[in-house]
TIDRENKOL-352291 format. One record per residue: residue in one letter; x, y, z of N, C-alpha, C in turn. Coordinates in steps of 0.02 Angstrom, whole numbers, always signed. Each point is the difference from the previous one (the first is absolute). Example, Ala and Ser with C-alpha at 12.3 -4.5 7.8 and 13.67 -1.06 7.14 Angstrom:
@res->A n.x->+660 n.y->-284 n.z->+390 ca.x->-45 ca.y->+59 ca.z->+0 c.x->+45 c.y->+60 c.z->+0;
@res->S n.x->-18 n.y->+53 n.z->-36 ca.x->+42 ca.y->+59 ca.z->+3 c.x->-39 c.y->+55 c.z->+37;
REM end
This chain:
@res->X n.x->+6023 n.y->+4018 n.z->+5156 ca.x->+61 ca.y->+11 ca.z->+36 c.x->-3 c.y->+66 c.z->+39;
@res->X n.x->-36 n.y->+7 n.z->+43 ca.x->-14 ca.y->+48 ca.z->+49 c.x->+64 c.y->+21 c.z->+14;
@res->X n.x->+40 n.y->-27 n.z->+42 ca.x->+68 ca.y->+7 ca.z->+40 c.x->+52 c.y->+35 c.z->-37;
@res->X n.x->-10 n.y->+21 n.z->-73 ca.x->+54 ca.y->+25 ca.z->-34 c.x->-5 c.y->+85 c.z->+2;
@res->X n.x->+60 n.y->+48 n.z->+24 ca.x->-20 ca.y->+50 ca.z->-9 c.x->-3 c.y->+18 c.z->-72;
@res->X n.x->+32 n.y->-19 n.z->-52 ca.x->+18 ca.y->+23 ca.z->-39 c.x->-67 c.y->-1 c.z->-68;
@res->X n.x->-49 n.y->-36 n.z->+34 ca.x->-67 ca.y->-19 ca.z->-18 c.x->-40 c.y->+39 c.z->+20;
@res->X n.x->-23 n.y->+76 n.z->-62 ca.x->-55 ca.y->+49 ca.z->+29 c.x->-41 c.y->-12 c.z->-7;
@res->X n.x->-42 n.y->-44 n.z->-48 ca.x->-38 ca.y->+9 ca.z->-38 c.x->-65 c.y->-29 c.z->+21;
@res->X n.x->-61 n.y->+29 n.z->+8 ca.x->-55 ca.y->-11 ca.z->+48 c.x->-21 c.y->-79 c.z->-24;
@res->X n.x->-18 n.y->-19 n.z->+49 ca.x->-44 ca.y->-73 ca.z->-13 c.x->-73 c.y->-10 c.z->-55;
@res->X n.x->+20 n.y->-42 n.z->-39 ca.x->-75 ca.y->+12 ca.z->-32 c.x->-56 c.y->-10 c.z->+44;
@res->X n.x->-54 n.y->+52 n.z->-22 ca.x->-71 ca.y->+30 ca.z->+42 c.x->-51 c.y->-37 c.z->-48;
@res->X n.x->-40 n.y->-19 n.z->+17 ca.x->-67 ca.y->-35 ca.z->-55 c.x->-27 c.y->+36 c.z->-11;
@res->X n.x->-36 n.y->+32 n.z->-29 ca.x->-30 ca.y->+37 ca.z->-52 c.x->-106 c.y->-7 c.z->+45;
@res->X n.x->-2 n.y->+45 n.z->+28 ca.x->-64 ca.y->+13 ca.z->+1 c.x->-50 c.y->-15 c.z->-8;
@res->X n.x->-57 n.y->-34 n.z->+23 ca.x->-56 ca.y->-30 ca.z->-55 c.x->-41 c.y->+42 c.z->-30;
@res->X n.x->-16 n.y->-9 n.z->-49 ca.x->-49 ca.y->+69 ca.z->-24 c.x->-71 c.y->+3 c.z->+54;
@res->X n.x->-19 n.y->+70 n.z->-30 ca.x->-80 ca.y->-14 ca.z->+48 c.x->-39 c.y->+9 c.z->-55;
@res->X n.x->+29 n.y->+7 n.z->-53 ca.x->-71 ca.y->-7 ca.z->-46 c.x->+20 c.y->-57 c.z->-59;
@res->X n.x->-37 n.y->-39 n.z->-25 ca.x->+6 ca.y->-33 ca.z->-61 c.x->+29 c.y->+49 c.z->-52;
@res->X n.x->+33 n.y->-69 n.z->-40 ca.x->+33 ca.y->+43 ca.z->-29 c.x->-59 c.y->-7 c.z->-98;
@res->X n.x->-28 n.y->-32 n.z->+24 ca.x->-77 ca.y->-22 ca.z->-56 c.x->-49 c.y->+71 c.z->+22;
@res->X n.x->+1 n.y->+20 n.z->+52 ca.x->-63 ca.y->+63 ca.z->+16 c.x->+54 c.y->+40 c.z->-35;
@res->X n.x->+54 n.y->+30 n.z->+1 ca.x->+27 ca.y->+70 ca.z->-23 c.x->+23 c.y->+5 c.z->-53;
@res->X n.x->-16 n.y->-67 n.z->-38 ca.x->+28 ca.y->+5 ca.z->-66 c.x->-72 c.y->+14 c.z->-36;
@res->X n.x->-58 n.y->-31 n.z->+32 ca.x->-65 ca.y->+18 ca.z->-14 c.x->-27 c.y->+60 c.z->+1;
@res->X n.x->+33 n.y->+47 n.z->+47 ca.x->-15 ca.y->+60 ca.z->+11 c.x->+42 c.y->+54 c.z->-47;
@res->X n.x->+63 n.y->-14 n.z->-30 ca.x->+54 ca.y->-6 ca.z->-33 c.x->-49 c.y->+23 c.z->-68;
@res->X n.x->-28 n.y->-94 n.z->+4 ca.x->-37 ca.y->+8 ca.z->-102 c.x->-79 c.y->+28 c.z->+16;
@res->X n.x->-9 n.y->+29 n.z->+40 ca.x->-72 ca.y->+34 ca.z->+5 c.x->+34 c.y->+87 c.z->+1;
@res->X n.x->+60 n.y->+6 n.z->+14 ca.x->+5 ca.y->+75 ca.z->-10 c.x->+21 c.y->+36 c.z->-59;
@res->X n.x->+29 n.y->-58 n.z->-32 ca.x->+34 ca.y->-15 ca.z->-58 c.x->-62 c.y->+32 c.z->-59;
@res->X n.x->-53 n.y->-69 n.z->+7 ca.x->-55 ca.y->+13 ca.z->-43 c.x->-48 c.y->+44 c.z->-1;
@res->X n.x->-20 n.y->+24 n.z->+77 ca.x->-60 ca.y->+23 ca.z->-13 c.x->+10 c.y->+69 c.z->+18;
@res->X n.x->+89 n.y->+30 n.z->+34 ca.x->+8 ca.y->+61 ca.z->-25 c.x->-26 c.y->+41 c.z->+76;
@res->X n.x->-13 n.y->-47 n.z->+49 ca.x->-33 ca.y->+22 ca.z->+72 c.x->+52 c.y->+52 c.z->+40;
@res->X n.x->+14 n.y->+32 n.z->+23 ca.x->+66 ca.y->+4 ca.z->+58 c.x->+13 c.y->-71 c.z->+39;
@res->X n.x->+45 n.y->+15 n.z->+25 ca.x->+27 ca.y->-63 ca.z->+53 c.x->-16 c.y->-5 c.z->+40;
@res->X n.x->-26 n.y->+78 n.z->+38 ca.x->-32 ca.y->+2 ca.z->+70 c.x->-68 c.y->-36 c.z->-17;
@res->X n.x->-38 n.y->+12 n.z->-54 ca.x->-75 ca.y->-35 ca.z->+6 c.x->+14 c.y->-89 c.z->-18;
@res->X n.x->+23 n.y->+3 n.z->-33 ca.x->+22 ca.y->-83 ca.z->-20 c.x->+33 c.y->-53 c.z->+91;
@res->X n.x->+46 n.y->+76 n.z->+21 ca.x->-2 ca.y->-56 ca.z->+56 c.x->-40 c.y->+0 c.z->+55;
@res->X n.x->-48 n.y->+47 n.z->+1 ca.x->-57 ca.y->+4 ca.z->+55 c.x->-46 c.y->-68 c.z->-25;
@res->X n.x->-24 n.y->+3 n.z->-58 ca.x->-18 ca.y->-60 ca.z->-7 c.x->+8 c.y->-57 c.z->+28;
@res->X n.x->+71 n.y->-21 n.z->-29 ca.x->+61 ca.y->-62 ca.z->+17 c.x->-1 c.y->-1 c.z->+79;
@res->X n.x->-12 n.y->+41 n.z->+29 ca.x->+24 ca.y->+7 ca.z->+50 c.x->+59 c.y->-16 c.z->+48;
@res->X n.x->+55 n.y->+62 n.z->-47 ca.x->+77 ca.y->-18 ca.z->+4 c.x->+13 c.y->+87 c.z->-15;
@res->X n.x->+59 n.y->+21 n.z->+47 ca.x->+14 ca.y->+38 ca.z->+22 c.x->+25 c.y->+39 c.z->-71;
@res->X n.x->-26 n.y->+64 n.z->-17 ca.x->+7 ca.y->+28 ca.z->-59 c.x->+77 c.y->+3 c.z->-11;
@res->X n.x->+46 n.y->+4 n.z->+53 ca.x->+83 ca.y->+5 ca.z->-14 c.x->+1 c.y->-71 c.z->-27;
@res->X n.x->-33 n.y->-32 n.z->+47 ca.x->+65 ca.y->-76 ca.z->-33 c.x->-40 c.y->-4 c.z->-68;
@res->X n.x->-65 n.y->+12 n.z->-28 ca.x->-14 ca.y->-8 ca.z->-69 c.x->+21 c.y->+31 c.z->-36;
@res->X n.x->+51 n.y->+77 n.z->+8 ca.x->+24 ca.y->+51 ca.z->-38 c.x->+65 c.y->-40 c.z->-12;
@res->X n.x->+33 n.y->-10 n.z->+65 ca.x->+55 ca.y->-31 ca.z->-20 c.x->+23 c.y->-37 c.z->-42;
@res->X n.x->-48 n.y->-67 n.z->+1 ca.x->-5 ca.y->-71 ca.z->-40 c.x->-5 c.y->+30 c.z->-68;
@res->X n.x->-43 n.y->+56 n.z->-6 ca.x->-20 ca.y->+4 ca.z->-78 c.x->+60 c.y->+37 c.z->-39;
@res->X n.x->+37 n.y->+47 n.z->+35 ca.x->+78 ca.y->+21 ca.z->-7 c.x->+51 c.y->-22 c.z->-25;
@res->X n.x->+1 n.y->-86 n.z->+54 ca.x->+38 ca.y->-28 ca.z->-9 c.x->+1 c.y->-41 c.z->-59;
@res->X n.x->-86 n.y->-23 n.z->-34 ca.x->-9 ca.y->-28 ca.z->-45 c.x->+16 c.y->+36 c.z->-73;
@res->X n.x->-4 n.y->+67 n.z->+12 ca.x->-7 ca.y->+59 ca.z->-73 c.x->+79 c.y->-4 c.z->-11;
@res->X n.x->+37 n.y->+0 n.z->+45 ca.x->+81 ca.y->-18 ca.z->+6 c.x->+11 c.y->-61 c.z->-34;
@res->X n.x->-16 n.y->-51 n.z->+23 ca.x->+20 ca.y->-62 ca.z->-41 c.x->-20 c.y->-17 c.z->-53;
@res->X n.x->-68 n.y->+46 n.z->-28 ca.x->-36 ca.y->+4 ca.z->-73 c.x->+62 c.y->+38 c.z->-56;
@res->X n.x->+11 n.y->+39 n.z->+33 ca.x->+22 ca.y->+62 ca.z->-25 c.x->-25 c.y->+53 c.z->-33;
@res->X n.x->-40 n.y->+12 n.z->+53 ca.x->-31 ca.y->+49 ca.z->+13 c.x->+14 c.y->+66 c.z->+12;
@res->X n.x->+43 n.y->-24 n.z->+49 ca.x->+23 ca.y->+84 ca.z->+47 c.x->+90 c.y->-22 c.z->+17;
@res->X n.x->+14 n.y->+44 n.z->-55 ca.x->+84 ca.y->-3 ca.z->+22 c.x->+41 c.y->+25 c.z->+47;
@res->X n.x->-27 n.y->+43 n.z->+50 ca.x->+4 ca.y->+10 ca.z->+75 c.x->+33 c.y->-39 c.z->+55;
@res->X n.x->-38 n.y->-62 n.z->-2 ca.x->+1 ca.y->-46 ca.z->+23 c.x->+26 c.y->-48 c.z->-16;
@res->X n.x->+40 n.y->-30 n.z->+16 ca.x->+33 ca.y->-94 ca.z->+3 c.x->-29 c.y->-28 c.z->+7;
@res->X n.x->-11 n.y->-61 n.z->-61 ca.x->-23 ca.y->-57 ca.z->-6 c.x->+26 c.y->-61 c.z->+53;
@res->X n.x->-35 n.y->-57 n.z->+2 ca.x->+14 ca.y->-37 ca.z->+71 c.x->+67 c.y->-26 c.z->-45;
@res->X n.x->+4 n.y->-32 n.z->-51 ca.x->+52 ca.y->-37 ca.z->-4 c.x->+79 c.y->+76 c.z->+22;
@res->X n.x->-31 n.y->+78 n.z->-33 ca.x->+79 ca.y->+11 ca.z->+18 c.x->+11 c.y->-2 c.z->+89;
@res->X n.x->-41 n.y->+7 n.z->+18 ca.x->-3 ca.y->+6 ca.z->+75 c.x->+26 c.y->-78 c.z->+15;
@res->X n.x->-25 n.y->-44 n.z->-13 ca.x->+61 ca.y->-48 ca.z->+16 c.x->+66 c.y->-11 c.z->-34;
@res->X n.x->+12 n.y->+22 n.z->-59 ca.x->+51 ca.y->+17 ca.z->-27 c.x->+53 c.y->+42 c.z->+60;
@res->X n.x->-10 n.y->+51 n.z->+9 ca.x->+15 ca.y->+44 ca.z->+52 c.x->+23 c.y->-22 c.z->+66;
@res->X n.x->-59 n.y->-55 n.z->+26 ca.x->+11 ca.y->-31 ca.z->+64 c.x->+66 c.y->-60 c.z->-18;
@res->X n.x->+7 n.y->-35 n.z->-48 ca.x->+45 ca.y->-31 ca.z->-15 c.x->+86 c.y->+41 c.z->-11;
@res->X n.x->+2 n.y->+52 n.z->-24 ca.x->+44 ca.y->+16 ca.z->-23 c.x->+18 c.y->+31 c.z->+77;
@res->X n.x->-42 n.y->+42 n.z->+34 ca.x->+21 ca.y->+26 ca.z->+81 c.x->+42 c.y->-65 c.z->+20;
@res->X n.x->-32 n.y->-42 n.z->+16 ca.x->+29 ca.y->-81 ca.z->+26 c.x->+67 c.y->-23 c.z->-22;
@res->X n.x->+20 n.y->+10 n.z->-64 ca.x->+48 ca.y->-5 ca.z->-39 c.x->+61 c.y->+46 c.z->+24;
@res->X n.x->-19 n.y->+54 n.z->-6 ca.x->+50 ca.y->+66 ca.z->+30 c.x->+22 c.y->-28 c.z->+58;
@res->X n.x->-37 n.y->-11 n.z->+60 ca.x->+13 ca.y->-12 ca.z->+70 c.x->+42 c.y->-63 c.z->+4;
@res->X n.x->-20 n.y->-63 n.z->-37 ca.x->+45 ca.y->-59 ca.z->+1 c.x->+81 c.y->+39 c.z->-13;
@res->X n.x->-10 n.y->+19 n.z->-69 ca.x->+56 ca.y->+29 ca.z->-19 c.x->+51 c.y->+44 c.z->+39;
@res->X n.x->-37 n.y->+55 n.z->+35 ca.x->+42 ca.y->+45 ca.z->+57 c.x->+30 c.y->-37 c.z->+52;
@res->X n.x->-36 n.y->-45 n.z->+19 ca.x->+0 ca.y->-58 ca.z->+47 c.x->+76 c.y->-44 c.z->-16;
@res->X n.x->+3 n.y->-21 n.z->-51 ca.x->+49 ca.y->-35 ca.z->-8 c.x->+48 c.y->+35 c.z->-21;
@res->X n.x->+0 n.y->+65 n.z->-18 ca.x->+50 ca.y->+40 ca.z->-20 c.x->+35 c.y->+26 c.z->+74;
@res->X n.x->-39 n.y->+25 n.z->+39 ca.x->+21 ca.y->-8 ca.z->+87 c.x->+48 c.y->-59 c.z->+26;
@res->X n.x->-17 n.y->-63 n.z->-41 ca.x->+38 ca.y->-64 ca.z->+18 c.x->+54 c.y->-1 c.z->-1;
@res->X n.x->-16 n.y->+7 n.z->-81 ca.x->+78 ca.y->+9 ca.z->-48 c.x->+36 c.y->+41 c.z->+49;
@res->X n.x->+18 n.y->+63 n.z->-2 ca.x->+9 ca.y->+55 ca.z->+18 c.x->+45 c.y->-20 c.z->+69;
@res->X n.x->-40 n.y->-30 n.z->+69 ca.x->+8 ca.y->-25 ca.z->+45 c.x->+64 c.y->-56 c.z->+0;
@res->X n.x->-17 n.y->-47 n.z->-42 ca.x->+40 ca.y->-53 ca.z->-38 c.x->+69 c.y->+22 c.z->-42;
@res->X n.x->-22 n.y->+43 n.z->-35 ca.x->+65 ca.y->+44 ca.z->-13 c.x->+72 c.y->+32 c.z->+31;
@res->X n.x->-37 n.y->+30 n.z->+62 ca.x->+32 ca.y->+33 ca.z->+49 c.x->+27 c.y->-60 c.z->+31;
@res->X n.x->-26 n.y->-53 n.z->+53 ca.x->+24 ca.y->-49 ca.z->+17 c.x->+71 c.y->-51 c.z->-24;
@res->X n.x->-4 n.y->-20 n.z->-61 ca.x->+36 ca.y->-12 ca.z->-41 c.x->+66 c.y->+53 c.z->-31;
@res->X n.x->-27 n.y->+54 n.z->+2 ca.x->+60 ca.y->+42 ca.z->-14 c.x->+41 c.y->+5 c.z->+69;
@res->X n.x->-17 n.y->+12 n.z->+56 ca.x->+36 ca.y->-33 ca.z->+83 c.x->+11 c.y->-33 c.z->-35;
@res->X n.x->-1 n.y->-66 n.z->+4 ca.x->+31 ca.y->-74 ca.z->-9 c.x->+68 c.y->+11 c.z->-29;
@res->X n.x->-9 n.y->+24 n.z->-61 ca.x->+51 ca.y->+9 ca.z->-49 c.x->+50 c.y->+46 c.z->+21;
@res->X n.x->-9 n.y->+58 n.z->+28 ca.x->+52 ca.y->+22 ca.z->+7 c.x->-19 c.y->+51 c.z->+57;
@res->X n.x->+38 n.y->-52 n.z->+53 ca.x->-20 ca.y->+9 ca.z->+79 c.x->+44 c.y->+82 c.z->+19;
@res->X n.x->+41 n.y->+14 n.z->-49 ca.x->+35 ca.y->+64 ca.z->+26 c.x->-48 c.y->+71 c.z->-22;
@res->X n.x->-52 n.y->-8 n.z->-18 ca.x->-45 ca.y->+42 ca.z->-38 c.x->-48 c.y->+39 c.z->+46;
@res->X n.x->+15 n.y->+55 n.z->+31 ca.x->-50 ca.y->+36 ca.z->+44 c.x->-80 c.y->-1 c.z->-32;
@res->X n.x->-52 n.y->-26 n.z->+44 ca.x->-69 ca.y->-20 ca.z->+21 c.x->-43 c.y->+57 c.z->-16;
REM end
């Protein structure tokens, strides 16, 4: 419903394709894991950009619980759900609100605006 102003909320965007497997960085993941390498040599190997292998392995020590720093994927969608939630909610509380006012006119038309 494009045409509504009252509708902010961005259009869903598709999501990116990866450029690397997601089987190579989990490989690179359990080779840094085990054999104790840095990340930079593990991903020269792999040949995958030492950030995105630092990252991945970050993100993985997070969802191990590993490193309490960091958010695990499920709270991160936890998070993304509950944002979503708020906004419906403000959203319709704007309605109400709108709806409110309207109706109170109705009722009692001698009532300064």
């Amino acid at each position: 419903m494009p045409g509504f102003a009252w509708r902010k909320e961005k259009p869903e965007v598709m999501p990116r394709a990866r450029k690397y497997p997601v089987e190579l960085l989990e490989r690179g993941t359990r080779l840094v894991f085990e054999s104790g390498r840095p990340i930079r040599h593990v991903a020269a190997d792999l040949g995958v950009p030492a950030e995105t292998l630092r990252k991945y392995v970050r993100q993985v020590e997070a969802n191990e619980g590993r490193r309490k720093d960091l958010l695990t994927d499920e709270e991160r969608e936890e998070i993304r759900k509950l944002r979503r939630e708020v906004f419906e909610l403000r959203r319709a509380n704007e309605i109400l609100k709108a709806a409110s006012v309207f109706f109170a006119g109705e009722l009692d038309p001698h009532r300064p605006r």
